[in-house]
N, C-alpha and C positions, 0 to 999 in steps of 0.2 A: 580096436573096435570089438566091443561084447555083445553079447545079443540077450536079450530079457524077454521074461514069458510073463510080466507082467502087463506090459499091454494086451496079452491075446485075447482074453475072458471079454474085452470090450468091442473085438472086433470081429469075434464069430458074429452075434447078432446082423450087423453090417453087411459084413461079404455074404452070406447066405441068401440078405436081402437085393447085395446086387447080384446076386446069381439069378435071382427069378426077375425076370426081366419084367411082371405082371406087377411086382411087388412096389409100391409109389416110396418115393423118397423126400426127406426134406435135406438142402443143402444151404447152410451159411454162407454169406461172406461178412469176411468179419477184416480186419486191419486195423489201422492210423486212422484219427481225421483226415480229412482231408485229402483223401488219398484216388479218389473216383470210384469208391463202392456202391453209391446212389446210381450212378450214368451206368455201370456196369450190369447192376440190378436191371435197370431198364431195358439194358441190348436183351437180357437173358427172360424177361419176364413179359416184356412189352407192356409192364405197368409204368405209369410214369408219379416219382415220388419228389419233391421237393429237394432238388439238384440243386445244387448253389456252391458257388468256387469261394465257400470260407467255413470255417471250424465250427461245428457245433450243430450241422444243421437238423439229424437225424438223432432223437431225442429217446424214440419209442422205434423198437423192434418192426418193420414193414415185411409182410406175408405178400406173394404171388404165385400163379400155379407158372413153373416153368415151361419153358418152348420149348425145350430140348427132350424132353420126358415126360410122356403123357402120365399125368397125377401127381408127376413131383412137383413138389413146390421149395421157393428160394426165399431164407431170409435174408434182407438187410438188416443187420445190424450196428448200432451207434458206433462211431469212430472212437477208438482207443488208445491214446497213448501209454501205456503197457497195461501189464496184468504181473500179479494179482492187482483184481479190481480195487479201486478207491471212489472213484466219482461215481455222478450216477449213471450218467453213460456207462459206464464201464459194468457197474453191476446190471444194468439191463443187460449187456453183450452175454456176461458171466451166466447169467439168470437162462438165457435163449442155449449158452451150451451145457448148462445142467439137465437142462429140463427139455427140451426137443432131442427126439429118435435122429438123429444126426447121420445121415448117409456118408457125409465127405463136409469135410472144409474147404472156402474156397480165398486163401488170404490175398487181399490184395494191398499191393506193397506200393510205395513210390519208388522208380529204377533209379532216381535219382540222389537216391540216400537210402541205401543198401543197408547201409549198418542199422540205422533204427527199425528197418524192415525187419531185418535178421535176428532183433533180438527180441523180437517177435515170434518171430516163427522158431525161435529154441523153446516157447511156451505151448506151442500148437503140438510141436512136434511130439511130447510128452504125453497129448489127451488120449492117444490112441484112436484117435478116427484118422481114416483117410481125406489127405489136404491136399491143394493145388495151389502153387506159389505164383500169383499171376500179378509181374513187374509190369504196372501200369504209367503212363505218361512212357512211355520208350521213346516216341520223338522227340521230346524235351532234354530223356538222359544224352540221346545224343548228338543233340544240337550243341550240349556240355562237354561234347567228349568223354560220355560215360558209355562204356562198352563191356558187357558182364558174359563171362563164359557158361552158358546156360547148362551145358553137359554136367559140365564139372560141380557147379551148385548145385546139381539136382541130385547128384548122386552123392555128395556130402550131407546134404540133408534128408534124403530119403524121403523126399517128394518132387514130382514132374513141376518141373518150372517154366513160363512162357513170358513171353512179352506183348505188352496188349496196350491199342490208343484208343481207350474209351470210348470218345469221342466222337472218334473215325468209323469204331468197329473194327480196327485192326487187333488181327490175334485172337477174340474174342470165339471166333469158332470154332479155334482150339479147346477153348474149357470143356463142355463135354468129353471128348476122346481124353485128355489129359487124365478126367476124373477118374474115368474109366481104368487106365494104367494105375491110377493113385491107390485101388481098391485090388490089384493085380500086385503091387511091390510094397504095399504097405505091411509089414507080417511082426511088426511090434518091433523092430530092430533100435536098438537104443544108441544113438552116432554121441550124444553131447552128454561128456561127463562134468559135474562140477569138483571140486576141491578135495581134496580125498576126506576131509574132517565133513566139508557137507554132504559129500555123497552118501557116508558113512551113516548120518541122520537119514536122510532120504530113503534108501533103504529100508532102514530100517521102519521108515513109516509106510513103505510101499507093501513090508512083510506086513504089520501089522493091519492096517487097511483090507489086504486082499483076503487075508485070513478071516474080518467077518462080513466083508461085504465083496463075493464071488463075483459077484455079476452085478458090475457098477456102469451107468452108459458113460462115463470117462474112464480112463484107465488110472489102476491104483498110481500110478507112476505123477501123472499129471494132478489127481488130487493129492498127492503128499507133498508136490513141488508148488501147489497154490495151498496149500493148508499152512507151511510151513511158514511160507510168506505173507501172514495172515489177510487173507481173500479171505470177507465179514459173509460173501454169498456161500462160498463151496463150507466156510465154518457152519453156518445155520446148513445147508444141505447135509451133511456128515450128523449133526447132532440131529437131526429130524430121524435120521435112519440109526442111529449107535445108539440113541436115549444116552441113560448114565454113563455107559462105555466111554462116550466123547471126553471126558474128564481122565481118561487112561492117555488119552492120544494127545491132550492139550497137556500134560505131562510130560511125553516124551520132548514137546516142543519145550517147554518149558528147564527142563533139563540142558537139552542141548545148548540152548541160551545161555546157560546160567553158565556154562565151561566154554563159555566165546565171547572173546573179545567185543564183538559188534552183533547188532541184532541177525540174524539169520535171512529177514526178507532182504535185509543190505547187502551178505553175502551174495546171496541167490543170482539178485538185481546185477550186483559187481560182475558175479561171474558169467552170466547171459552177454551183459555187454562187453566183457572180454572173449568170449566166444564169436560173439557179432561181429565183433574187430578184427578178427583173425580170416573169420570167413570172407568179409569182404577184401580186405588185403591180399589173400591167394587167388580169388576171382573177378575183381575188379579188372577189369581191361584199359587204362589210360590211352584216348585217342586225342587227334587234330581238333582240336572243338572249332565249331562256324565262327563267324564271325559273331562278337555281341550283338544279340537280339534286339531289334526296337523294344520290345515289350520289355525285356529284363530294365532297360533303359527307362522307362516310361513307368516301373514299377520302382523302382530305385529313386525315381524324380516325384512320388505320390506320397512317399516318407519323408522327403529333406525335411531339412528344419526350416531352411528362406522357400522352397519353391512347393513344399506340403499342403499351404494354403489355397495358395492364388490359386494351385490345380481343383484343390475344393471347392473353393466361389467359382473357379471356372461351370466347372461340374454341375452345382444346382444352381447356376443362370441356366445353361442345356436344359434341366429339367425343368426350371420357369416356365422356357419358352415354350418348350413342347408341351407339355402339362395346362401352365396356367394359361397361354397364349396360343395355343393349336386347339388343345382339348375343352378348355372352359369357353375357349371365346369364339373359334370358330366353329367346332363339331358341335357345339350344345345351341350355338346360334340357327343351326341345319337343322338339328332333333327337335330343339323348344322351340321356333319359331312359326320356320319352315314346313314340318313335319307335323309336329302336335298340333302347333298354335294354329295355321293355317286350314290341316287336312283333318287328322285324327281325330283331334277334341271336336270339333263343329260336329264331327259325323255322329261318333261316339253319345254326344250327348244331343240331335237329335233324332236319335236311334230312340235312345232310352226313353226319355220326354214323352215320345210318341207310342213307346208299348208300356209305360209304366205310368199312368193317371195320379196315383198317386204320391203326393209333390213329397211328401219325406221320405218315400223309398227311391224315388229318382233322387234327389240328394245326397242321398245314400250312394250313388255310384255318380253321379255326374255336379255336384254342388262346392259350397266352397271345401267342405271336407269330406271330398267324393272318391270313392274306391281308385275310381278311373282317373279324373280332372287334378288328385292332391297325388296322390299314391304313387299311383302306375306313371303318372308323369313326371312326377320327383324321380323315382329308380330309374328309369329309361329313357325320358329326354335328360334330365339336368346330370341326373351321377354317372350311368353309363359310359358317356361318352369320355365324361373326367377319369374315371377307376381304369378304363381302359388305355388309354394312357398311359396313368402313372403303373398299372401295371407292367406294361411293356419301356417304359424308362428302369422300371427298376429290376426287373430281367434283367436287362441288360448290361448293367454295375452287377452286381451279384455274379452273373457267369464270367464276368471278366476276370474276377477275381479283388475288383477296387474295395469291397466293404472290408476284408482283413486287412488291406493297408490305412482304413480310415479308423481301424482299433488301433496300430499304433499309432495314429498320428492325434487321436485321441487321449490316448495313455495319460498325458501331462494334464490332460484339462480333466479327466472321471478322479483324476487323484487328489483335488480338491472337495470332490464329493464323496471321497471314502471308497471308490470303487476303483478297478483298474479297465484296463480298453477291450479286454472280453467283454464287457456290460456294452459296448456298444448291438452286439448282435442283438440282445432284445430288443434295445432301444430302433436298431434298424428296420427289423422285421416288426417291432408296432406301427411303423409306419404303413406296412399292410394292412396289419390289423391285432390292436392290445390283445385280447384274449388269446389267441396262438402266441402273443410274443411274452404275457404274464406267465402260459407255459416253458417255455426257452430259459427263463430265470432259475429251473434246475441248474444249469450248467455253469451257475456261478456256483464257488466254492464252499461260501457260507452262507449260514442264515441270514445273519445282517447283510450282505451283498444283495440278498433275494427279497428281503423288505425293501430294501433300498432301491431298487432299481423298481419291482414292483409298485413303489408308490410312486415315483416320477411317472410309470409308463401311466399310470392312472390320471396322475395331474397332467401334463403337457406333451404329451407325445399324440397325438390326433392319427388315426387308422386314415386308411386309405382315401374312405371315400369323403371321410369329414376336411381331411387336404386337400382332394380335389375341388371342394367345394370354395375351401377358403382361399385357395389361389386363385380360383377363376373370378370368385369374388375382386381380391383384392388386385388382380391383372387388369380389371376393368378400371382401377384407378392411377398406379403407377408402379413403377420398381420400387419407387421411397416407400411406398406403402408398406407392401410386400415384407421390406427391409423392416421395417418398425415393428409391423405385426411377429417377424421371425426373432429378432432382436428382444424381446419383450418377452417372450416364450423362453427363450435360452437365459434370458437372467432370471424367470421364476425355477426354473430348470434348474440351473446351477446354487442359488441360492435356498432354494426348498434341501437342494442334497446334500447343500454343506452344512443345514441346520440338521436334517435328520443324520449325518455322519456324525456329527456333534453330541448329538442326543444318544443314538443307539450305539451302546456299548461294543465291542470289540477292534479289533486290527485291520486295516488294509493289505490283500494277497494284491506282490506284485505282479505283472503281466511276463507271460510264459505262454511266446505262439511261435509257429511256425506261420510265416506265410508262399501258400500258395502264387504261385509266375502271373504274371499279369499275362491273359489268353484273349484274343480275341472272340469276340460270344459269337459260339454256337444259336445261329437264330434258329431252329430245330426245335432248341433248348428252350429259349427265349418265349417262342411261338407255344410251345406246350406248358411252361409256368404258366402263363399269360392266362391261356385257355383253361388250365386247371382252376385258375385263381377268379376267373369270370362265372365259371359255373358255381363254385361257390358262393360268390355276389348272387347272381339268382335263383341261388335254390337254397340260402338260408338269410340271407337280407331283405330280399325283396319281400317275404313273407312278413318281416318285421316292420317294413315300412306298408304293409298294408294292416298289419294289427294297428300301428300307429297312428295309421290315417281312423281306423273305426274307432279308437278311444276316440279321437280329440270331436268328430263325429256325433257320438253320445253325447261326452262334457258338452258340444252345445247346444245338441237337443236339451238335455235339460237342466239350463241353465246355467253349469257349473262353468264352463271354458269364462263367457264373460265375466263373472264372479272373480274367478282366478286373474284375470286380466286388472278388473279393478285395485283389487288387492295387491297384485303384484306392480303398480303403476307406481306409488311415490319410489318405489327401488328401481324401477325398469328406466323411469323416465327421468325422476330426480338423479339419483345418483348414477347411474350408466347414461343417460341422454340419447333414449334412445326412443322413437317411437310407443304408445304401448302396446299397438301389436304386438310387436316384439314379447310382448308376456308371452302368445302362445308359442314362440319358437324355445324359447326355455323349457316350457311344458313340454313340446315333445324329446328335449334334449333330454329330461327324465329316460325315455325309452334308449334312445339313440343321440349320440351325441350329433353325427352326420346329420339325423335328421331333423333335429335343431339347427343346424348350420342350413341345411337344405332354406329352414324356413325364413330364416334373415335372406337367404338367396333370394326366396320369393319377393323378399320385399326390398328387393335391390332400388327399386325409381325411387322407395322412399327414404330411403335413406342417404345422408349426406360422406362425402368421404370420411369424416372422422367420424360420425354416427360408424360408418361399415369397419375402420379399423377395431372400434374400442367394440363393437360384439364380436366380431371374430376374435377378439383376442379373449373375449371374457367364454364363449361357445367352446374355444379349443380347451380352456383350460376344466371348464364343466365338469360333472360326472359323468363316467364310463355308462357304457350302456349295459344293461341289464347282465348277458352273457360274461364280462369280463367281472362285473360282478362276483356272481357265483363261481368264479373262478378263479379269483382274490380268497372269497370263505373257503374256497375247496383246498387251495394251496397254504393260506400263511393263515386260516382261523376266523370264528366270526368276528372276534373280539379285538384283532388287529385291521380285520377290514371295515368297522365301526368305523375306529379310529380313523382311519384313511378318509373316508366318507365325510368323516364330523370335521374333516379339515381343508380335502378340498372343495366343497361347496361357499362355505365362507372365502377361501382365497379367491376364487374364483371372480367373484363380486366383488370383491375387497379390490383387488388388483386390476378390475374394469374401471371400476368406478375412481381410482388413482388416475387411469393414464387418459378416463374423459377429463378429469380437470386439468391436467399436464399439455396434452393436445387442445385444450380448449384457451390455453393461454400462449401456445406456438402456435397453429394449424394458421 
């Protein structure tokens, strides 16, 4: 063991800072996917961020002021599986330790797989901040028979190591005190050597680094061991501060290459996880493991090839029921009947009536396209009760861990479409809602993956509330139903993706996951998505569906809505068969797709079963509402989201108006 004085220059700053106890801190966690850095966030911050038991969740860096230290605050950052950076996860990780005053790192590992944890923290241990190794799921490694000598790891790597259940809050109020120590024995001491031919480079870029840039918030150590291995963030970081100099030091790199066998990030890489190997080898503890788990059982039976499925149709009958048969049929029977129909509305509008004389301003809050009577009664009697629900259904797969086992068991089927069974998370999470899940599509590989998935979630993936609407709808008529309207969705789905894999140029990346144990939800957890994800429904939906309710409002004040109805009728009613009311529920699906679907809701007595399939199936596939929009242009361009636009409005239709004639010759 030698000792190196090139991390110190980065950790005066630091210690000085925790010397003054007045002085505020910021502290990462940083890790693996998947590894419980969101839940752990939460014990330490009390902020609660979109937790969820599968890969990919945490996209964008999450700030909170910590508990533990008045004015410090904790980042979460995106799950990594290694460094140097490549995805964009990873360069945001990269980005948050370039660029934030970094008190301490806080890595959090899985205890259950030591070795990818550890070859991990041989990259942490290089940056010269003070870190704290915190083996989390511990009840899991030991239900395994995984038992790690804590002393002994911690003093080989030369940071305080613990074990912590997230979930539980076990261990967890350790981190504090720990960090504490972190910033007490951390004094630059360099424990991990690589190969004598790499060390040799490393050096020599740690001499040349330190020499013009003194006082780096990383240590020269850890940018020459991420420059080397070309990291595209710490290289633009380095050239932002050396100017022309950087072309001296992508030299030495370049050198070194040229008198090596294999690129140098592969060395690097090789020899991290030959260090990882060794450590965990010496400290691993082999114990009795429990009996096998139900759940390891039950997650092992979610993948099979024969028993994959039937667990799947199990699964969304469960959410049928609950969703389209509790939430549309009963709860929305109590809110719109009972509630509105009965109490609310009579009173509400004659409230109005009787202080407002004038009949187009009381219409304006009480009429057929009235503030109160269209609006507020759509969001709160008919969608509320729906979104709330499938909220709490879909809590509760997501904590369990079942949406990473429904990427593989997907894999085979996105592989006809160009994609592999990561594309299932966006596609998952639009079922909350496209616009957050059109963001998620970072975390595919390529561009073509992120058009590709992008324009499906656009064409046939229906948000939350536009689902609630369309089960409760179609719960009213049968399962067949249901089955038809789902069926019919998943073959424009799968055939839209196999034309645009067709079309757009490049390769299919195949699928590369870990999955996460199949855990029983945390209702905690459950109860606080649920909540987070309702106050968003009302504090940026509900505003929408009351802009929507004041257009359509106008259009009839003058004149326009019936116009558009007219107009819209040999399509509406010829070729879809559908009422022409119906025209103004299209018209509001312009704004909101849900609230098009809301509007077929409305006219539930008038419509006949096949009338209610072939709109919900033409409504789900419609255009995106407004927000996802602009966040199509914002991500993939205006001029690919035209394109998208110019295509699925014609399917849309096209595909309605098919399966009124197909249904009108079976029904």
């Amino acid at each position: 063991m030698t000792h190196s004085h090139s991390n110190t220059a980065a950790l005066d700053a630091r210690q000085a800072l925790a010397a003054d106890g007045k002085a505020p801190g910021v502290f990462a966690l940083v890790g693996n996917p998947n590894v419980g850095k969101s839940v752990v966030f939460h014990r330490l911050t009390g902020t609660y961020v979109n937790v969820s038991n599968y890969p990919g969740t945490t996209v964008d860096v999450s700030r909170a002021a910590a508990r533990f230290e008045r004015g410090a605050e904790v980042l979460d950052t995106p799950g990594v599986l290694a460094l140097p950076s490549r995805s964009d996860d990873e360069h945001a990780t990269m980005r948050a330790l370039l660029h934030e005053n970094l008190r301490a790192l806080v890595q959090v590992g899985d205890a259950k797989n030591l070795r990818r944890t550890l070859a991990l923290s041989l990259v942490f241990a290089d940056l010269g901040i003070p870190w704290v190794l915190a083996l989390n799921m511990a009840d899991e490694a030991r239900a395994h028979g995984v038992g790690i000598d804590l002393p002994g790891l911690a003093k080989a790597i030369g940071a305080p190591v613990i074990e912590t259940v997230a979930t539980s809050g076990e261990g967890l109020q350790r981190i504090p005190e720990a960090i504490k120590h972190a910033h007490k024995e951390h004094g630059g001491e360099q424990r991990f050597h690589y190969p004598d031919a790499i060390e040799a480079v490393v050096r020599d870029t740690v001499d040349w680094i330190a020499a013009r840039l003194p006082n780096t918030s990383l240590a020269p150590r850890g940018l020459a061991v991420l420059f080397l291995g070309r990291d595209a963030e710490v290289e633009r970081w380095l050239s932002a501060r050396l100017g022309a100099d950087a072309n001296q030091l992508v030299a030495i790199r370049e050198a070194a290459e040229a008198a090596s066998a294999e690129p140098l990030s592969t060395g690097l890489a090789q020899a991290r996880a030959a260090g990882a190997d060794r450590l965990a080898s010496a400290y691993l503890r082999k114990e009795v493991p429990k009996a096998k788990l139900l759940s390891t059982r039950i997650g092992r039976l979610a993948v099979h090839r024969i028993w994959g499925l039937p667990i799947l149709l199990a699964v969304l009958f469960v959410v049928y029921e609950f969703v389209g048969v509790f939430g549309a049929g009963y709860l929305v029977g109590l809110t719109e009947k009972d509630l509105f129909g009965d109490i609310l509305n009579p009173a509400v509008e004659g409230f109005v009536r009787g202080h407002l004389p004038v009949t187009w301003l009381a219409d304006l809050f009480v009429g057929q396209y009235g503030l109160w009577t269209m609006g507020m009664t759509y969001a709160l009697a008919l969608i509320l009760p729906i979104v709330t629900t499938f909220f709490i259904a879909f809590g509760i797969l997501e904590d369990s861990g079942y949406f990473s086992r429904l990427s593989v068991l997907a894999n085979r089927a996105f592989s006809l479409i160009g994609l592999n069974g990561r594309a299932v998370l966006p596609m998952v999470l639009g079922l909350g809602c496209v616009t957050m899940a059109t963001l998620t599509t970072r975390i595919l590989h390529t561009r073509r993956e992120r058009v590709i998935s992008t324009f499906l979630l656009a064409l046939a993936i229906p948000c939350s509330a536009q689902l609630g609407v369309v089960m409760g709808m179609l719960s009213r008529i049968s399962f067949s139903a249901t089955l038809i309207w789902l069926s019919s969705v998943l073959l424009i789905l799968m055939v839209s993706g196999w034309l645009a894999a067709k079309l757009i140029p490049g390769r299919r990346i195949p699928l590369v996951t870990e999955m996460p144990p199949m855990r029983l939800p945390v209702m905690g957890n459950v109860v606080k998505k649920t909540a987070g994800r309702l106050k968003w429904y009302l504090v940026e939906v509900i505003p929408l569906f009351l802009f929507g309710t004041l257009l359509m409002f106008v259009l009839d004040q003058l004149g326009v809505l019936p116009w558009i109805i007219a107009k819209g009728e040999p399509l509406v009613t010829g070729w879809l068969g559908l009422p022409k009311e119906a025209s103004a529920a299209f018209v509001m699906g312009f704004l909101r797709r849900d609230f098009g679907a809301t509007g077929l809701f409305a006219l539930g007595s008038q419509l006949s079963p096949m009338q209610t399939v072939v709109g919900m199936i033409t409504i789900t596939l419609f255009v995106p509402c407004i927000a996802s929009v602009m966040i199509v242009i914002k991500e993939q361009g205006a001029k690919v989201a035209s394109a998208m636009l110019g295509l699925i409005m014609p399917t849309a239709f096209l595909v309605g108006g098919l399966f009124h004639f197909i249904l009108k010759l079976i029904w």
